[in-house]
Structure formats: C-alpha cells, structure tokens
N, C-alpha and C positions, 0 to 999 in steps of 0.2 A: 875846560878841565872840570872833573866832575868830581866832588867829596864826598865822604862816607855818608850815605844815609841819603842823597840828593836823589830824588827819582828822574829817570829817563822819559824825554818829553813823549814817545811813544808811546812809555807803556801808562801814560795817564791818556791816551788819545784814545777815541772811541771808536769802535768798531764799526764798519761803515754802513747804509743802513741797505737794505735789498734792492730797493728801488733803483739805487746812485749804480752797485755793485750789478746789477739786471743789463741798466746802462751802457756800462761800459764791455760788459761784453759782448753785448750785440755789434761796438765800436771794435772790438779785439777781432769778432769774428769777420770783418770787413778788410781792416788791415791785417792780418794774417791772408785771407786771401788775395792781395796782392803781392805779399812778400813770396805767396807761393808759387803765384805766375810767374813773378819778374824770377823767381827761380828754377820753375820748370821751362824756360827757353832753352840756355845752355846744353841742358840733359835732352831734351829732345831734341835738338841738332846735332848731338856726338851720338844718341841711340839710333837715329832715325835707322838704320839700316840691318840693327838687331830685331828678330823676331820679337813678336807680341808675348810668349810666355814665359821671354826670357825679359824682357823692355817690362811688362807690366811690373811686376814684384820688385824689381831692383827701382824702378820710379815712383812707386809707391813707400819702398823704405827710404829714398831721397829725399823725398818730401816730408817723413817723419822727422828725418835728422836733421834738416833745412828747420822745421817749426818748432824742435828740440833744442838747435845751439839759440833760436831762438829767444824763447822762453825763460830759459836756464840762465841764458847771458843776463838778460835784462832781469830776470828775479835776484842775481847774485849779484849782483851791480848797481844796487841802490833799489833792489824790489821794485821798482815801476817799470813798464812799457807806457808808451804813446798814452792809448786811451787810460789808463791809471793815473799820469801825469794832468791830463784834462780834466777828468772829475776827480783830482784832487785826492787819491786812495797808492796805497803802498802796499807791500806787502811784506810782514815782520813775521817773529820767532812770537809764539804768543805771550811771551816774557818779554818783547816789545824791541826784540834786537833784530840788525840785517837778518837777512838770509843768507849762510854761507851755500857752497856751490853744492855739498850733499845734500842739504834738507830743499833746497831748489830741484835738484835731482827728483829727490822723492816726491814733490809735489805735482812734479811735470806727469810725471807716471803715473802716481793716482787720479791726478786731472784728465790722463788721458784714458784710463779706464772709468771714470765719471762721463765722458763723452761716447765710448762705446757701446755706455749701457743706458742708450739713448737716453741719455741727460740727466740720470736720476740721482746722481751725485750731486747736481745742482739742486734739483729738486728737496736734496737731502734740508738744505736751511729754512724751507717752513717749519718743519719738523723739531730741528736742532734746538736746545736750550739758550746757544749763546749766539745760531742763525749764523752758523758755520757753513759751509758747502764741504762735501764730506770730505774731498781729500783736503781741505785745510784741515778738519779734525783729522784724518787721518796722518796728517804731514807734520801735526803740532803747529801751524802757522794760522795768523789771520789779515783780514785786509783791514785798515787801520784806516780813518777818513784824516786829512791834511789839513787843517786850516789854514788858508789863504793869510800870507803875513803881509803885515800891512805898514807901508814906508811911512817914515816920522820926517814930517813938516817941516 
C-alpha cells in the first residue's frame, strides 16, 4: 500500500543504459526468431497447397500478428519479455507505471516502423536527450534498468 506523497520504486529507477538495452535486443532478435519458426510450421502445412501470391502475403501478415500478440502480451503483462527479464530492464509509462494494452499497442507499431526504416528509430538514442529509441519517445514509454534484489540472511 502506498500513501500520499510516497514515490513509485520505478519512477525513482534509472533508465537503462544503451549498451545493456543494444544487448538485449540482439537476445530479442534471436528469440523472436524462433518463436517465428516454431510458428511458421503449422501455417506452412495448412498453406502448403495454396499458390505462392496467395501463401506469401497472408504468411507474412501471420507472422506479423504471431510477433504482434507477442510483443503486446508481454509489454502489457508486466513490461518484460525473456531477454528484458535477463538484463534485468522493464518496460514502463515514463511516469514510471505498467504499460497498459494501448500504449503497448502503440509502441509495438512505432517499434515496428523503427525497424522498417532500417533501424533508425534505434539509432534515434544517440541522438535523444534522455537516449530514448524513438518509438519509446514516441509511445511516451522507457526501459527502466531492475536492480537485482538481494535475500536477507
């Protein structure tokens, strides 16, 4: 329970630094590709006997919406995926709160126009004053570093 005036241990948490954040999505970009395999099986044994310009486009938007519930679940669900949880980074409201399912929404979509335009949304946190990657500025969200709690003796 938290009383007037009490700050939220997030929003006194620090923003994570590039290096840790570089990290882990090189980790993101690994295990997404396997959640994309182990989800392109199925669709390629029910398409297999559909034409190719009918097969490509519809498996291509499969695998968008496969790395979409993806993303979205795990940001609105306690802001971490896999490699977030290992280096220890979250992902909050920049006022230090969850992500609900819309501003996860919005993050996934600008992240994913950050990736179409061959990465330069990433690029964007050299740049940035507070070393944002631009759909976090543009989503209002940042990734937040966890410190490792530590058990009492």
């Amino acid at each position: 329970m938290r009383f007037a005036g009490e700050r939220s241990p997030t929003l006194a948490a620090p923003t994570a630094g590039l290096a840790r954040r570089a990290i882990a999505l090189a980790y993101e970009a690994i295990l997404l590709s396997a959640v994309l395999l182990a989800a392109a099986a199925p669709f390629v044994v029910i398409a297999h006997a559909a034409g190719a310009a009918v097969a490509r486009p519809l498996f291509q938007t499969y695998l968008g919406l496969v790395a979409a519930i993806y993303f979205i679940g795990q940001w609105s669900r306690g802001g971490q995926t896999l490699p977030l949880k290992t280096w220890r980074m979250r992902i909050v409201t920049r006022a230090g709160a969850p992500l609900g399912l819309r501003r996860a929404v919005f993050r996934f979509a600008f992240a994913l126009a950050s990736c179409t335009l061959a990465g330069a949304g990433f690029l964007w946190a050299l740049v940035d004053r507070d070393g944002l990657f631009l759909h976090d500025r543009l989503a209002g969200t940042k990734i937040i570093f966890v410190p490792a709690t530590t058990s009492a003796r």
